[in-house]
C-alpha positions, 0 to 999 in steps of 0.5 A, a space after each residue: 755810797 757812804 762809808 758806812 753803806 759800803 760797810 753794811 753791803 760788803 757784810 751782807 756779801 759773805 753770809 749770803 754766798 756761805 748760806 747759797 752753798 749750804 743749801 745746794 749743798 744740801 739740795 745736791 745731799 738729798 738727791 745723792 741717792 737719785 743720782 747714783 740710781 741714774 748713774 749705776 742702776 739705770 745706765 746714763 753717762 755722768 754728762 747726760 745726769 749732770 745736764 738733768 741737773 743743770 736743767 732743774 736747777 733754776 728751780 731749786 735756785 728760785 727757792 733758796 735765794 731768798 732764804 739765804 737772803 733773809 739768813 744773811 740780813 738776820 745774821 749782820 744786824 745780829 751781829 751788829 746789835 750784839 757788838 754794839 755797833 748799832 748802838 754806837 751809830 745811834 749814839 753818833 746821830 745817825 739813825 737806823 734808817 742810813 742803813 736801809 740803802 745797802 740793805 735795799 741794794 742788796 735785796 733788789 740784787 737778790 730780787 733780780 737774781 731770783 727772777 731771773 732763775 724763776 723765768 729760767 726755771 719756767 723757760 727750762 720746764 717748757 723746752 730744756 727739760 723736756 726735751 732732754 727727758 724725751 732724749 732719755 727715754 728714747 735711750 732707757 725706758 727702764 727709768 720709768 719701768 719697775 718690774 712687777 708692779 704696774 707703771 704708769 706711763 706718759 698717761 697713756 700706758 699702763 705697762 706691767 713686767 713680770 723680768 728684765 733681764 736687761 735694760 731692753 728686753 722684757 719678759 711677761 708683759 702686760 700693756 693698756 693702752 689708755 683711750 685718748 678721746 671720747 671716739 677712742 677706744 681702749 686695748 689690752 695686750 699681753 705678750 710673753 716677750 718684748 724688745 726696746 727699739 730706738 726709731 731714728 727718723 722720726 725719733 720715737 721709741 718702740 717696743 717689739 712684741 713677740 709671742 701675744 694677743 691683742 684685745 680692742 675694746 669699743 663697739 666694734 671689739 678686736 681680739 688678735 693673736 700675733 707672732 709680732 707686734 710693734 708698739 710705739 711707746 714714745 713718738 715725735 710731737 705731733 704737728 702743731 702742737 707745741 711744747 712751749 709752757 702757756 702763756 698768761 696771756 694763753 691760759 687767761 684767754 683758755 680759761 676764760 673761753 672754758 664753761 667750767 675751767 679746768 683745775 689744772 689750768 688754774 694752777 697753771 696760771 697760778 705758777 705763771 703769776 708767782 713766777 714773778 710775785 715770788 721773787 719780791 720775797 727777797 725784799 721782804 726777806 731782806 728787811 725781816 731781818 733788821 727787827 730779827 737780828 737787832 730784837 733776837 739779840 736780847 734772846 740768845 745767839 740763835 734765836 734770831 734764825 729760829 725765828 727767821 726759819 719760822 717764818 720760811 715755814 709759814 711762807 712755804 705753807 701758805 704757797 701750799 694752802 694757796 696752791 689747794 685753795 685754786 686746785 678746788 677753785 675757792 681762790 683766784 690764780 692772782 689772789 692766791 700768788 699775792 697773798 704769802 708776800 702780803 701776809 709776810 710784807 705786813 708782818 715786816 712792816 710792823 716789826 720795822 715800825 717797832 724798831 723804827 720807833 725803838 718800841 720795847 717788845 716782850 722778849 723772844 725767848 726759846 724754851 727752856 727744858 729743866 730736867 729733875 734730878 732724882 733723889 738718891 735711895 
């Protein structure tokens, strides 16, 4: 690697780490109140709420990398093209295209980076994730409780409480156990009192009713008067089924055997295929900068992340729009995965056209507001 490559990569170092922290920082910022709701209100240990974090982060890491790398690229050719120094490489014969390979280096790191978060984001929502929750609930159902009002549980349960004088007992309870098959019937319980209980072997969560009737519905309908009940709310995973995320493979041949496929399969196979199409937004980040950082130059210090944040927005939109278009089966899963990288790869192609070639373009400029003054009597 030549000196000036090494110059360029080691620029691009310090901009990208400094917006990574920014970003978690902020992502951490907005999940304060999240946080301290978990920590104060709900009762789990400072461990239990740091391992929830740790699980989702891959996540979230999926979806910044890329943003700082294109907050790093913009910011070095900006201050590249404001200092002179690309005018100075150009005036000692050496062409702008000697600046692509650390530029490369650095957008294939932060490919292989956001890769690999995004395959452990889809491994942690498999596994981790789930069964920490599962863990979480067995110890506080009142996570996902609020008392006078209707919560919808695990889609199964429709729990209303009218108190909760503590985090296991419950008072004025309304349940509907929703029917899982087409054979299954629905039930309606109310008791005047409940009692959270953790089953050990197998793990599961019960609640102890108290004081209630019971009413079945179906062909043959049930109405029960009980002194005790005990309902299990959460239980062990039944044998064989499994809680590993489908494959592509898995959801392609699930589709495929499917009359009518279904919509949320689609958009499972579409969150399969950008696990991997959306890390090649590092590379087209990467090289958005040039013509983002060298033209915005000419328009002011921050115009050049103006643009830069434009074009996030736009990203993230048109992984919204692709994502409606496959729930209501208009767009292919692939298709639609492919289309944000190849909107935004052409746009980046025919900036670096423009800059290749030193084509002149209108300037970039930001609003400007002029406010009157008024005339004084």
């Amino acid at each position: 690697m030549s000196i000036l490559s090494r110059y360029i990569f080691r620029e691009l170092i310090p901009p990208f780490i400094i917006g990574l922290f920014i970003l978690v920082i902020l992502i951490l910022t907005q999940q304060t109140l999240l946080i301290m709701n978990l920590l104060v209100n709900k009762g789990l240990s400072p461990g239990t709420v740091a391992r929830l974090i740790l699980a989702i982060f891959p996540q979230f890491l999926t979806m910044i990398i890329p943003v700082s790398v294109l907050a790093a690229s913009t910011a070095v050719f900006h201050r590249l093209a404001s200092d002179g120094e690309i005018i100075a490489i150009k005036a000692s014969g050496i062409g702008i295209s000697r600046l692509i390979p650390p530029l490369a280096l650095f957008a294939l790191i932060g490919f292989a980076l956001s890769l690999g978060m995004s395959l452990k984001a889809m491994e942690t929502q498999g596994m981790s994730l789930q069964d920490m929750l599962l863990t979480v609930l067995q110890k506080k159902l009142s996570l996902g409780i609020k008392p006078q009002s209707f919560n919808n549980f695990m889609n199964k349960f429709v729990i209303y409480v009218d108190r909760m004088p503590t985090f296991s007992r419950m008072n004025g309870i309304f349940i509907y156990e929703k029917p899982v098959g087409k054979n299954d019937a629905g039930s309606v319980i109310i008791a005047k009192e409940g009692h959270l209980e953790n089953e050990i072997n197998p793990p599961g969560l019960r609640l102890k009713l108290t004081s209630g009737t019971l009413y079945r519905e179906g062909t043959y309908q049930q109405f029960v008067r009980f002194d005790s009940y005990d309902l299990t709310i959460l239980g062990s995973i039944p044998k064989g089924e499994s809680r590993h995320i489908l494959s592509i493979s898995e959801l392609q041949k699930k589709i495929r055997e499917s009359k009518t496929p279904k919509s949320d399969d689609l958009r499972q196979l579409e969150d399969r295929y950008k696990n991997y199409t959306y890390p090649f937004s590092c590379i087209i980040f990467a090289f958005m900068g040039i013509p983002f950082g060298i033209y915005a130059k000419r328009s002011g210090k921050l115009s050049g992340f103006v643009f830069a944040t434009t074009s996030v927005i736009v990203f993230y939109m048109l992984n919204t729009i692709d994502d409606l278009l496959v729930a209501r089966k208009l767009l292919p899963p692939l298709l639609a995965s492919l289309i944000p990288d190849l909107v935004l790869g052409s746009v980046m192609v025919f900036l670096l056209i423009l800059v290749f070639r030193e084509i002149e373009i209108p300037q970039m400029t930001l609003p400007k507001f002029r406010f009157r003054k008024k005339a004084s009597a």
